[in-house]
CHARMM-style PDB file with segment names, atoms N, HN, CA, C and O in Angstrom:
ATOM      1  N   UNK     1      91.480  77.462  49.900  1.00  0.00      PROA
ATOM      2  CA  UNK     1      90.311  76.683  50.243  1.00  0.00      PROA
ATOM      3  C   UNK     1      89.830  77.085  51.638  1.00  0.00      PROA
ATOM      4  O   UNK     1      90.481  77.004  52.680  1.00  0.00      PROA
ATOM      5  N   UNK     2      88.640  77.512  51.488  1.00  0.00      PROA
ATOM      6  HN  UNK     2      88.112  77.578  50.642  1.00  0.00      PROA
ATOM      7  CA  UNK     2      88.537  77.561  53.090  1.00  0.00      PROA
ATOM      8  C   UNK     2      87.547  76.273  54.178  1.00  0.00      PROA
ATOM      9  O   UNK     2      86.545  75.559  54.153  1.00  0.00      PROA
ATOM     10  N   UNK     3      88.772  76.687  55.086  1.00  0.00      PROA
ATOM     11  HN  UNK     3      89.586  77.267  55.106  1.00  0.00      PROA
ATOM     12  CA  UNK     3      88.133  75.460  55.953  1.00  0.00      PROA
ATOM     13  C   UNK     3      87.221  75.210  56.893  1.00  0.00      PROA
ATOM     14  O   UNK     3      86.581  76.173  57.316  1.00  0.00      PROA
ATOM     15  N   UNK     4      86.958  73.882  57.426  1.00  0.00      PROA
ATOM     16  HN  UNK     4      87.478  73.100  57.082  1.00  0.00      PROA
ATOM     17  CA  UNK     4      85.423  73.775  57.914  1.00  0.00      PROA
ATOM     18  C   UNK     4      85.050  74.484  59.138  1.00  0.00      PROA
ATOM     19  O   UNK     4      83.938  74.509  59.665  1.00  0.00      PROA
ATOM     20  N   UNK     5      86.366  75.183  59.605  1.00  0.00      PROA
ATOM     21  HN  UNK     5      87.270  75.162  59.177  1.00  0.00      PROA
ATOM     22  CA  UNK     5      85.912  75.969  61.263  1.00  0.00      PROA
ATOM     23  C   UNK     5      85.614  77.578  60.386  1.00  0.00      PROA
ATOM     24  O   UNK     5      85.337  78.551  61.087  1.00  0.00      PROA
ATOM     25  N   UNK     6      85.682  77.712  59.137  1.00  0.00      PROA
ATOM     26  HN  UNK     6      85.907  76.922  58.568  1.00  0.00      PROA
ATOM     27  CA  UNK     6      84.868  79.147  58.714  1.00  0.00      PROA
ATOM     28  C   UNK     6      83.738  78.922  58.596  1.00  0.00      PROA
ATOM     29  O   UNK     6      82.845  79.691  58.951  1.00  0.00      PROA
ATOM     30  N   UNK     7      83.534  77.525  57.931  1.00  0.00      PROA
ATOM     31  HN  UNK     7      84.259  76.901  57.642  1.00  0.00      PROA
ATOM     32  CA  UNK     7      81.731  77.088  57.318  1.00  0.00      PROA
ATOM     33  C   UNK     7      81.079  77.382  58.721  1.00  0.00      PROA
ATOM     34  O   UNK     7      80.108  78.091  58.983  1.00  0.00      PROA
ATOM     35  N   UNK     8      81.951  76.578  59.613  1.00  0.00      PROA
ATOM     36  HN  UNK     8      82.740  76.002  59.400  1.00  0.00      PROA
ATOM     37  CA  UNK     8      80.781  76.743  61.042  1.00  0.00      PROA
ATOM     38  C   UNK     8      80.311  77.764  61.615  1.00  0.00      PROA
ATOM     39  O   UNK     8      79.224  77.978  62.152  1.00  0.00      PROA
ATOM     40  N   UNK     9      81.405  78.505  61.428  1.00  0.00      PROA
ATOM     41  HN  UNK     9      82.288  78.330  60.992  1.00  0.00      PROA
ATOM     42  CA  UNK     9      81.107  79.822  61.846  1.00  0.00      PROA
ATOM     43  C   UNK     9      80.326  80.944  61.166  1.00  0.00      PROA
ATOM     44  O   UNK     9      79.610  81.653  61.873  1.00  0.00      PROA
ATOM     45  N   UNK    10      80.409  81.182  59.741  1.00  0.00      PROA
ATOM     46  HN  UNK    10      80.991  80.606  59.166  1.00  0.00      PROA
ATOM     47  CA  UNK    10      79.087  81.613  59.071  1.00  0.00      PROA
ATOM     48  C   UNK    10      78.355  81.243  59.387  1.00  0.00      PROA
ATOM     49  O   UNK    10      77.560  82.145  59.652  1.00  0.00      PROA
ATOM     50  N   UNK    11      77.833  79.996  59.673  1.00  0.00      PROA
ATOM     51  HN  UNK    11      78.479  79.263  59.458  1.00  0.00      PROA
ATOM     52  CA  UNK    11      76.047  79.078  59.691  1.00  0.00      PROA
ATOM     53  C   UNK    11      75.931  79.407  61.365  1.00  0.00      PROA
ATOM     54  O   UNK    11      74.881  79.494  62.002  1.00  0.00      PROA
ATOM     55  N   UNK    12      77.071  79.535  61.793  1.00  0.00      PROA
ATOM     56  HN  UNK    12      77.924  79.465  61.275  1.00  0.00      PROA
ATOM     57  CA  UNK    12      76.682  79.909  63.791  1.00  0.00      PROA
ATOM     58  C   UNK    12      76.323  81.335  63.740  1.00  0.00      PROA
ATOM     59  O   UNK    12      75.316  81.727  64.331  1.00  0.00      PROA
ATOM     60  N   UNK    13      77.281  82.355  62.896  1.00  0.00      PROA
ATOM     61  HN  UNK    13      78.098  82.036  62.416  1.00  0.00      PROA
ATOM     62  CA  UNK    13      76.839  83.636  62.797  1.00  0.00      PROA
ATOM     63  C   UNK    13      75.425  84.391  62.005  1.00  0.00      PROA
ATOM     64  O   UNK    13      74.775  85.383  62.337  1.00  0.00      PROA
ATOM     65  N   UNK    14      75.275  83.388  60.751  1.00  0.00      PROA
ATOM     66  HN  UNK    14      75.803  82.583  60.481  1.00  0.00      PROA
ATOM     67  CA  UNK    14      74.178  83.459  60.078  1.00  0.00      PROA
ATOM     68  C   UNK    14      72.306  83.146  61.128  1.00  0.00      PROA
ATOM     69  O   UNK    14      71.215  83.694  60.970  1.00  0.00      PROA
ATOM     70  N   UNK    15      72.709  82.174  61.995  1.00  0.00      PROA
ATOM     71  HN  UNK    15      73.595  81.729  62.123  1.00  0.00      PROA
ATOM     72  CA  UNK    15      71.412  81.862  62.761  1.00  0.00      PROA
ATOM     73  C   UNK    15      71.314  82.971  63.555  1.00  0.00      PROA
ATOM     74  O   UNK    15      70.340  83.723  63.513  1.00  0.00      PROA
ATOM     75  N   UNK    16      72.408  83.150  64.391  1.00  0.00      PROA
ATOM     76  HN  UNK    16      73.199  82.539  64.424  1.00  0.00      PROA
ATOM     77  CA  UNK    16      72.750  84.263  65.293  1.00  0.00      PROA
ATOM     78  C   UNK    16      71.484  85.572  64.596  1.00  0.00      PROA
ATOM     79  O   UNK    16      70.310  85.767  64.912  1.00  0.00      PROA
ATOM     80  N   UNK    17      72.412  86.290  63.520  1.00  0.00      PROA
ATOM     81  HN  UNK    17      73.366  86.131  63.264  1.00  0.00      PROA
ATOM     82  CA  UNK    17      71.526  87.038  62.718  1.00  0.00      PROA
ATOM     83  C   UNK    17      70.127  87.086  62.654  1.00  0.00      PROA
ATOM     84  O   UNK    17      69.401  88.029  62.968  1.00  0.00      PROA
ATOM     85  N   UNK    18      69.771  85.833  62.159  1.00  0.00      PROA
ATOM     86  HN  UNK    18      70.361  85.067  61.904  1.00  0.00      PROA
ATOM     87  CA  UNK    18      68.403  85.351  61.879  1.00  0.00      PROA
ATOM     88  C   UNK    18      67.407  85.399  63.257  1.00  0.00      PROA
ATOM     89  O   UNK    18      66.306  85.936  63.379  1.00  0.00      PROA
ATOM     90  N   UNK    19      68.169  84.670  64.201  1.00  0.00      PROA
ATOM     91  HN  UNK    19      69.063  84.234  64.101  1.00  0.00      PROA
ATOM     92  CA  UNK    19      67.455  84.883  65.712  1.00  0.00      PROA
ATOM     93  C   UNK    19      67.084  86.318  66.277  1.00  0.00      PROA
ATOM     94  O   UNK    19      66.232  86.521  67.143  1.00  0.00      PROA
ATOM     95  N   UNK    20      67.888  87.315  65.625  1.00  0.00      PROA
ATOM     96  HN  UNK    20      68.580  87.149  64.922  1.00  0.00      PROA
ATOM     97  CA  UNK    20      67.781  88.904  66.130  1.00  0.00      PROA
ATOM     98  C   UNK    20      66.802  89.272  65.740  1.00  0.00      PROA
ATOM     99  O   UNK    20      65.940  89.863  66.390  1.00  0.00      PROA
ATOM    100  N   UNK    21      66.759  88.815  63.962  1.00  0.00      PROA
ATOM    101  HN  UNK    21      67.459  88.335  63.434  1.00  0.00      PROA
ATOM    102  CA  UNK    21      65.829  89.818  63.469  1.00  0.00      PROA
ATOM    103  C   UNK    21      64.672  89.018  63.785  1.00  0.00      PROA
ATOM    104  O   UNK    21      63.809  89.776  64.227  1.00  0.00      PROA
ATOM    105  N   UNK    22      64.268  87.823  63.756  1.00  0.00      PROA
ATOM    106  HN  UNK    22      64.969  87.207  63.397  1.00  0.00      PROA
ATOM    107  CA  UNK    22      62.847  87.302  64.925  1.00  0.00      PROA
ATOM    108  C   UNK    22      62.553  88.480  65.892  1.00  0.00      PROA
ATOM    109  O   UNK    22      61.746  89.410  65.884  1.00  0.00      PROA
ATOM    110  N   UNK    23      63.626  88.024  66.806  1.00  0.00      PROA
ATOM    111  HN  UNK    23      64.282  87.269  66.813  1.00  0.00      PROA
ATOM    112  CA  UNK    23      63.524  88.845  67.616  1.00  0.00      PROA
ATOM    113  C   UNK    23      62.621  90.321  67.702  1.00  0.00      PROA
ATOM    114  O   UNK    23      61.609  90.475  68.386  1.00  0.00      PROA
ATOM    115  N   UNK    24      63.256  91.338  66.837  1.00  0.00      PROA
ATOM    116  HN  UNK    24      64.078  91.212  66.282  1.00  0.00      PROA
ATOM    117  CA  UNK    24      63.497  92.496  66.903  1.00  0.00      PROA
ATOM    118  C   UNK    24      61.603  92.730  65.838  1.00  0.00      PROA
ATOM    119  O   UNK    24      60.846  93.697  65.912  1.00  0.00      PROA
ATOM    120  N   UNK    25      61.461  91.682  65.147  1.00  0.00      PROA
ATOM    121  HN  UNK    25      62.076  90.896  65.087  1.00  0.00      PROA
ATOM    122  CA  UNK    25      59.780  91.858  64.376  1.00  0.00      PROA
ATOM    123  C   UNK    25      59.196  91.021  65.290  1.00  0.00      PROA
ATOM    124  O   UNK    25      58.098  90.785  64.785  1.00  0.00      PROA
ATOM    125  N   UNK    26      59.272  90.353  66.460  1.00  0.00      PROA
ATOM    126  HN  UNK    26      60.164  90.545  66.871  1.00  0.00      PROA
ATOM    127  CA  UNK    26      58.379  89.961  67.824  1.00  0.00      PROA
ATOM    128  C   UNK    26      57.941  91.372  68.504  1.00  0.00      PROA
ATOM    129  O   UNK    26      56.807  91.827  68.651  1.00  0.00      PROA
ATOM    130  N   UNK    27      59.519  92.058  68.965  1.00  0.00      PROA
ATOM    131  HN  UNK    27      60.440  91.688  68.846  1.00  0.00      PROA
ATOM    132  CA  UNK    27      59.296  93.097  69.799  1.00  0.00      PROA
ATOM    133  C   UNK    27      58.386  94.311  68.790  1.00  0.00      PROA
ATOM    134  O   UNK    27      57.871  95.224  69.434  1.00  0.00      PROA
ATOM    135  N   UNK    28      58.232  94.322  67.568  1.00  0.00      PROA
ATOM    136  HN  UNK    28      58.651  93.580  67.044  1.00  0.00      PROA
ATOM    137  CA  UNK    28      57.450  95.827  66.953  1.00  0.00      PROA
ATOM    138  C   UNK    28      56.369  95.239  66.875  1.00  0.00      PROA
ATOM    139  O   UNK    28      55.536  96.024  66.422  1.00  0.00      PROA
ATOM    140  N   UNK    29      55.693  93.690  67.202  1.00  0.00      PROA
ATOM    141  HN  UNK    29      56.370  93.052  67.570  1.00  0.00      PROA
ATOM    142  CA  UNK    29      54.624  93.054  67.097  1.00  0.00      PROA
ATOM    143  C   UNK    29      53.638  93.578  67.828  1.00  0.00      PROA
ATOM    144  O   UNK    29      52.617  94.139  67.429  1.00  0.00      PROA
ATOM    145  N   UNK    30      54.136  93.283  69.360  1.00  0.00      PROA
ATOM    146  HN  UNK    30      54.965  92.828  69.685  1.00  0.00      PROA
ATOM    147  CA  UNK    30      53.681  93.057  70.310  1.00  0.00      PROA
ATOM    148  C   UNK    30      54.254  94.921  71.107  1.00  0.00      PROA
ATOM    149  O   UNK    30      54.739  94.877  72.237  1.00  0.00      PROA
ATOM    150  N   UNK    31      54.149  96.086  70.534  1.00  0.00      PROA
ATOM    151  HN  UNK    31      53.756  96.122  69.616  1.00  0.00      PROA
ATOM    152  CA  UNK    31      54.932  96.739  70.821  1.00  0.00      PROA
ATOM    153  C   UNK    31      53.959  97.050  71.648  1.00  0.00      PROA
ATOM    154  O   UNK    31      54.406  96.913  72.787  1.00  0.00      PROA
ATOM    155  N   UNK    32      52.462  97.521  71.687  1.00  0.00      PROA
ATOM    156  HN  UNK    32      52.099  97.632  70.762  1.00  0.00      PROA
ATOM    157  CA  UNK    32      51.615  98.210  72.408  1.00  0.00      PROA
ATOM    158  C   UNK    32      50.655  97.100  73.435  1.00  0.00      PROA
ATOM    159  O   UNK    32      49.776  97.501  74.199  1.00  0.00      PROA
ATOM    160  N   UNK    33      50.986  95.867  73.283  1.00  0.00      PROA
ATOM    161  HN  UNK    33      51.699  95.542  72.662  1.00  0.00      PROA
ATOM    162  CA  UNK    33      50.778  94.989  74.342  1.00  0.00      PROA
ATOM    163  C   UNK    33      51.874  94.703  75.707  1.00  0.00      PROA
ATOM    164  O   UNK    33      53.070  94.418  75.643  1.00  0.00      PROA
ATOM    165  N   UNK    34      50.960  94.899  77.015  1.00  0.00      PROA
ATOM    166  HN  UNK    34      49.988  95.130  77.068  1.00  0.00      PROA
ATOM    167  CA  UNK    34      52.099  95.269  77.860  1.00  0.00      PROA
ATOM    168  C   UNK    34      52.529  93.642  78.375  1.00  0.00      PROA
ATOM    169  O   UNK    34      53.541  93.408  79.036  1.00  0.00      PROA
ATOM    170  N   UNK    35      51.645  92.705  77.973  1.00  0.00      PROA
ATOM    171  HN  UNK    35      50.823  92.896  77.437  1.00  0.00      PROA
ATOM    172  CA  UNK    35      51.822  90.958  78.553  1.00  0.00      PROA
ATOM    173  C   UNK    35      52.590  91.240  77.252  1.00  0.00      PROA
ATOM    174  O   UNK    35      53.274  92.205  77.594  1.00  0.00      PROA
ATOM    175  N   UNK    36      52.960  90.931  75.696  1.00  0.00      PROA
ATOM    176  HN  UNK    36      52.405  90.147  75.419  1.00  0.00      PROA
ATOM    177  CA  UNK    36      53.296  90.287  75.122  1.00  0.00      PROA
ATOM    178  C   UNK    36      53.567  88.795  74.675  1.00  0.00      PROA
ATOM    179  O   UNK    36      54.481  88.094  74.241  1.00  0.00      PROA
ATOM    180  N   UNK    37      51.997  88.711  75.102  1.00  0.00      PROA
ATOM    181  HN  UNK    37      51.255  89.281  75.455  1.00  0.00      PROA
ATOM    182  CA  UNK    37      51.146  87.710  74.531  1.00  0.00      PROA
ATOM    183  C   UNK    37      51.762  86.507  75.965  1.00  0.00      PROA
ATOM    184  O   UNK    37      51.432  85.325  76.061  1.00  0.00      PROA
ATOM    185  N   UNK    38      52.689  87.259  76.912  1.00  0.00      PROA
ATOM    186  HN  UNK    38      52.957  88.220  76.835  1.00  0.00      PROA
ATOM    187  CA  UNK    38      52.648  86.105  78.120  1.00  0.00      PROA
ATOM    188  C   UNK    38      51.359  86.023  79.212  1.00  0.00      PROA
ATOM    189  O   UNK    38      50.783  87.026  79.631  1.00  0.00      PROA
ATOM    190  N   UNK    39      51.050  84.767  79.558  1.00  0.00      PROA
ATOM    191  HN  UNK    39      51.518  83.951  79.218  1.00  0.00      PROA
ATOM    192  CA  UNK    39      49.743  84.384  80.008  1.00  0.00      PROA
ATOM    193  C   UNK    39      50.015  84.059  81.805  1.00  0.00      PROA
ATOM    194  O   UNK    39      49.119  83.603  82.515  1.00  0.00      PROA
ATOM    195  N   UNK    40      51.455  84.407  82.336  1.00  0.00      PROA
ATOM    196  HN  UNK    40      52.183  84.778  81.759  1.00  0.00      PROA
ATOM    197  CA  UNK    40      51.836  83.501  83.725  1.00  0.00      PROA
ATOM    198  C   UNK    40      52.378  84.618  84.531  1.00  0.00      PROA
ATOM    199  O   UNK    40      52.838  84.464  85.662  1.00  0.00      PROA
ATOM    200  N   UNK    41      52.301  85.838  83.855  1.00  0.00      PROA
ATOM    201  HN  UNK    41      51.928  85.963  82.936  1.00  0.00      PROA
ATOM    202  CA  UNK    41      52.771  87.202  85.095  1.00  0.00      PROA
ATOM    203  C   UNK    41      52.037  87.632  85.835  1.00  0.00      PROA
ATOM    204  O   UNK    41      50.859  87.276  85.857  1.00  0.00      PROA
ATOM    205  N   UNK    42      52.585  88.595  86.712  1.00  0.00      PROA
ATOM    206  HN  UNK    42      53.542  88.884  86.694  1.00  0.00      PROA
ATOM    207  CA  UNK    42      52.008  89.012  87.628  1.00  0.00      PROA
ATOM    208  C   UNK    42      50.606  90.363  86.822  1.00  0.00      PROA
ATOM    209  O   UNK    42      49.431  90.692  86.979  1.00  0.00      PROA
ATOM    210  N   UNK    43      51.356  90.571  86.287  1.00  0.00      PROA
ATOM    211  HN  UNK    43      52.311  90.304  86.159  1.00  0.00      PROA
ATOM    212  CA  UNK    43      50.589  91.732  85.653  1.00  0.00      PROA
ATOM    213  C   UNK    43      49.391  91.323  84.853  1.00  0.00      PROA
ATOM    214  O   UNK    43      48.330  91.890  85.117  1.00  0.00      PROA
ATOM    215  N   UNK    44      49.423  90.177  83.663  1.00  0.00      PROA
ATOM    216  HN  UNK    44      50.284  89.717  83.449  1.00  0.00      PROA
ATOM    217  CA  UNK    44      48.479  89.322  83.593  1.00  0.00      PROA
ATOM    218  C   UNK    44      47.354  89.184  84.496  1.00  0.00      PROA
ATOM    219  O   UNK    44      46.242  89.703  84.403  1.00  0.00      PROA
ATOM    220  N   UNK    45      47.873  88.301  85.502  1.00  0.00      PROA
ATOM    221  HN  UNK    45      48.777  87.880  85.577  1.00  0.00      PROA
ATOM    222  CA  UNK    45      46.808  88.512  86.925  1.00  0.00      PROA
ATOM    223  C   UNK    45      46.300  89.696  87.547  1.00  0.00      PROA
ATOM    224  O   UNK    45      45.715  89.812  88.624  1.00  0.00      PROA
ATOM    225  N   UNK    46      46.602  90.518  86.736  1.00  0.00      PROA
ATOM    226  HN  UNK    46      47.077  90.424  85.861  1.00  0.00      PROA
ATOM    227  CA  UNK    46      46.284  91.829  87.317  1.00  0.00      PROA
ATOM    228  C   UNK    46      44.910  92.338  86.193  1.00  0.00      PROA
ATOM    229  O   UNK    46      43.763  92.756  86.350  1.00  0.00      PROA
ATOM    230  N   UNK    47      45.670  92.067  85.206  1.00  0.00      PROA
ATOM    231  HN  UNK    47      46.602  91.728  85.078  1.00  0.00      PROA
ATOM    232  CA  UNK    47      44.745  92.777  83.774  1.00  0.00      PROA
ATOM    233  C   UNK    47      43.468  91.815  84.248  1.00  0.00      PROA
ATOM    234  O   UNK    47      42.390  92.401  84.345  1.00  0.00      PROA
ATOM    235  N   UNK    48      43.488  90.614  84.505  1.00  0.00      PROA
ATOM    236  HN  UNK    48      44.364  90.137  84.427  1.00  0.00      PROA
ATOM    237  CA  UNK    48      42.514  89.567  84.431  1.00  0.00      PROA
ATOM    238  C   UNK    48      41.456  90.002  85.808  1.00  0.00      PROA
ATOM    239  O   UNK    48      40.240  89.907  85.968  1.00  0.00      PROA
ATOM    240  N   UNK    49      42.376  90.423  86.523  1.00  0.00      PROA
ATOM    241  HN  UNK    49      43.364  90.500  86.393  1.00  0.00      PROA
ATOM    242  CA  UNK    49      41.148  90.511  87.771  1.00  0.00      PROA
ATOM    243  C   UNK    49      40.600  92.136  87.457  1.00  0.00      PROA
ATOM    244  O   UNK    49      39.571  92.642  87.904  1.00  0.00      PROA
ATOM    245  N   UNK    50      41.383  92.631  86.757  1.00  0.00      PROA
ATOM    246  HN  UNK    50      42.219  92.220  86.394  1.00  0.00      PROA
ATOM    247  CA  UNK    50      40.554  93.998  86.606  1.00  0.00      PROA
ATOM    248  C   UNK    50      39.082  93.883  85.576  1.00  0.00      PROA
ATOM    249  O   UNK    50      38.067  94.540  85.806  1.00  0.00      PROA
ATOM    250  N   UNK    51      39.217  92.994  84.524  1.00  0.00      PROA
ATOM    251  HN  UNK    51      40.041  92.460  84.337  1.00  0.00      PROA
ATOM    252  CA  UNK    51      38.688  92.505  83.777  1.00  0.00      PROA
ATOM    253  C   UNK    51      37.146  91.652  84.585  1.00  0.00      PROA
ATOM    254  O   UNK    51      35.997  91.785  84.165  1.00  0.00      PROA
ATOM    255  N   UNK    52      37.433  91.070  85.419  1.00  0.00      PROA
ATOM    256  HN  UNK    52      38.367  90.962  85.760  1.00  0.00      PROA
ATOM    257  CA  UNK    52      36.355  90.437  86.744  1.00  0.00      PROA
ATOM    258  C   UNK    52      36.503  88.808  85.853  1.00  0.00      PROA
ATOM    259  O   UNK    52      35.519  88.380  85.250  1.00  0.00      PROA
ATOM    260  N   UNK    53      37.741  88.070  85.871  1.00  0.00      PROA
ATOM    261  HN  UNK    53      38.540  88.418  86.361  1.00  0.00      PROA
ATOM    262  CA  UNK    53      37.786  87.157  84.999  1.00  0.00      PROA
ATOM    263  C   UNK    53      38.356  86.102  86.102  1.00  0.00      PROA
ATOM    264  O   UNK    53      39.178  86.298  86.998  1.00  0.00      PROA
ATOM    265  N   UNK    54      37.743  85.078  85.790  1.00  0.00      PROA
ATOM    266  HN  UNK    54      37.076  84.920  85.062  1.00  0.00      PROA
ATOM    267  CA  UNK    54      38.029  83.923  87.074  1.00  0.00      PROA
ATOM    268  C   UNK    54      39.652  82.935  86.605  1.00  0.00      PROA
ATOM    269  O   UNK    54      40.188  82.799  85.506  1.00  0.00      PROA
ATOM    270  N   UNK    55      40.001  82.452  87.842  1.00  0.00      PROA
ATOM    271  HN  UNK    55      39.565  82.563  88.735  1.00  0.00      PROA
ATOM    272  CA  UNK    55      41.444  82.294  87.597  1.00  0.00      PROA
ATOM    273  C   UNK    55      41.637  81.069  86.487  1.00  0.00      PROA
ATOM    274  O   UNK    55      42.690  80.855  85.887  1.00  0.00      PROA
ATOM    275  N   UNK    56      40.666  80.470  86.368  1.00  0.00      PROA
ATOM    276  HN  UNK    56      39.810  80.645  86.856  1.00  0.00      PROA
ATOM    277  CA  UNK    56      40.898  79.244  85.729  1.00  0.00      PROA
ATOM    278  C   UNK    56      40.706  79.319  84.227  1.00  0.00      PROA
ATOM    279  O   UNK    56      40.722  78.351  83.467  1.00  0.00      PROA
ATOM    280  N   UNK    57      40.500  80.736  83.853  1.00  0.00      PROA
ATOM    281  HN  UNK    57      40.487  81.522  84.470  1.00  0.00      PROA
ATOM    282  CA  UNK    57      40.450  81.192  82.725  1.00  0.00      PROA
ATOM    283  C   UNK    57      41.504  82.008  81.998  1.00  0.00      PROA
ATOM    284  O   UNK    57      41.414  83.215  82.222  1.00  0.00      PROA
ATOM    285  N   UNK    58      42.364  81.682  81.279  1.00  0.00      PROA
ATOM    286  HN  UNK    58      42.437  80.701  81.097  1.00  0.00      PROA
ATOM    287  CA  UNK    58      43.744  82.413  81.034  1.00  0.00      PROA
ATOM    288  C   UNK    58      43.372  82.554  79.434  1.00  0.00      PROA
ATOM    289  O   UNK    58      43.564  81.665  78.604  1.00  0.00      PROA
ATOM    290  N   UNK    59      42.814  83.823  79.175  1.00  0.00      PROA
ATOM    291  HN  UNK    59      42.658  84.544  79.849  1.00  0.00      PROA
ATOM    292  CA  UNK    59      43.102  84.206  78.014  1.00  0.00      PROA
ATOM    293  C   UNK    59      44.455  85.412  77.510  1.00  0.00      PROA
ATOM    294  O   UNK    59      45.312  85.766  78.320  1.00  0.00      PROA
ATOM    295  N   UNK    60      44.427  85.815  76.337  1.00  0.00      PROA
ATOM    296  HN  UNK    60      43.731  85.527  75.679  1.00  0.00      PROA
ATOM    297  CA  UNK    60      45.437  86.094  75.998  1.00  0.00      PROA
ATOM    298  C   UNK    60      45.057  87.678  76.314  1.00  0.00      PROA
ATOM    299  O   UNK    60      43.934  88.177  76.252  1.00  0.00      PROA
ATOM    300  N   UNK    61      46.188  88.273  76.637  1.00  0.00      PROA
ATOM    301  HN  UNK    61      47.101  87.867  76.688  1.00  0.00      PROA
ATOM    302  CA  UNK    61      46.124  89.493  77.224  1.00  0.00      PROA
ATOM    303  C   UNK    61      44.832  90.627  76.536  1.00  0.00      PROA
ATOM    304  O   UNK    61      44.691  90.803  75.326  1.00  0.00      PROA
ATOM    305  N   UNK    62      44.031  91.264  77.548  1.00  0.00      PROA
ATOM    306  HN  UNK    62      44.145  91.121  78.531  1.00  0.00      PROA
ATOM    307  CA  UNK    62      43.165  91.948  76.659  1.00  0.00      PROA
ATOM    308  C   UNK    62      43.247  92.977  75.817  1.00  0.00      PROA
ATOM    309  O   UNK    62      42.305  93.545  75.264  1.00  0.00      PROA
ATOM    310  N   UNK    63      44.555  93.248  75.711  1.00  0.00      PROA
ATOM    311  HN  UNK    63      45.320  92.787  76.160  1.00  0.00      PROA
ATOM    312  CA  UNK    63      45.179  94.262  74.785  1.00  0.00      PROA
ATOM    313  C   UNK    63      45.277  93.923  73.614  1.00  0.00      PROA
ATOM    314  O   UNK    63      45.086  94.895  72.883  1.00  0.00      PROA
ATOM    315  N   UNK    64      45.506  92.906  73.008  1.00  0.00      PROA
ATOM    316  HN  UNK    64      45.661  92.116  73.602  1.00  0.00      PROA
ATOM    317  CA  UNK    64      45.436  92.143  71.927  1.00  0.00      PROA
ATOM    318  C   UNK    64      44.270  92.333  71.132  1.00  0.00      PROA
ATOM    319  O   UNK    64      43.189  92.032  71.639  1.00  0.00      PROA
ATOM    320  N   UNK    65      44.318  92.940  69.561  1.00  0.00      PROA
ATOM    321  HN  UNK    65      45.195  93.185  69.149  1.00  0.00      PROA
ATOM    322  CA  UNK    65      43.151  92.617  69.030  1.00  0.00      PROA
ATOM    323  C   UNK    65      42.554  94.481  69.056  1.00  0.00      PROA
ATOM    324  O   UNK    65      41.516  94.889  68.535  1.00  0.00      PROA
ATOM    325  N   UNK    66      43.608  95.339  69.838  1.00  0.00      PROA
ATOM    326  HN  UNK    66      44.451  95.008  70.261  1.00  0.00      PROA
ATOM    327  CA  UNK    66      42.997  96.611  69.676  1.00  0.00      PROA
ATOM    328  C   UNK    66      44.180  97.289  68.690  1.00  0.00      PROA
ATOM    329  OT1 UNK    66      44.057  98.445  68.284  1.00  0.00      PROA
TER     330      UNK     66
END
């Protein structure tokens, strides 16, 4: 019979798994966006002022969408 510290540990190792491969189809998502879809970096603030875009305006990186 197996016991309940194996069950836990499949379902801890099984999420584990599951969290990677999120992971790993986020990162081929977002592969040619250099924000990856973050809106609070420095670089952000960079794309945005190159853009001539005022601060109170945070759209999503302009790489997005090409």
């Amino acid at each position: 019979m197996i016991g309940i510290q194996y069950i836990l540990v499949i379902i801890i190792l099984l999420i584990a798994f599951l969290y990677i491969v999120k992971k790993v189809i986020d990162a081929f998502k977002t592969i040619h966006d250099p924000c990856a879809g973050c809106a609070g970096c420095a670089l952000h603030d960079q794309l945005m002022k190159k853009r001539g875009m005022k601060k109170d305006h945070r759209p999503h990186c302009y790489n997005k969408g090409k």
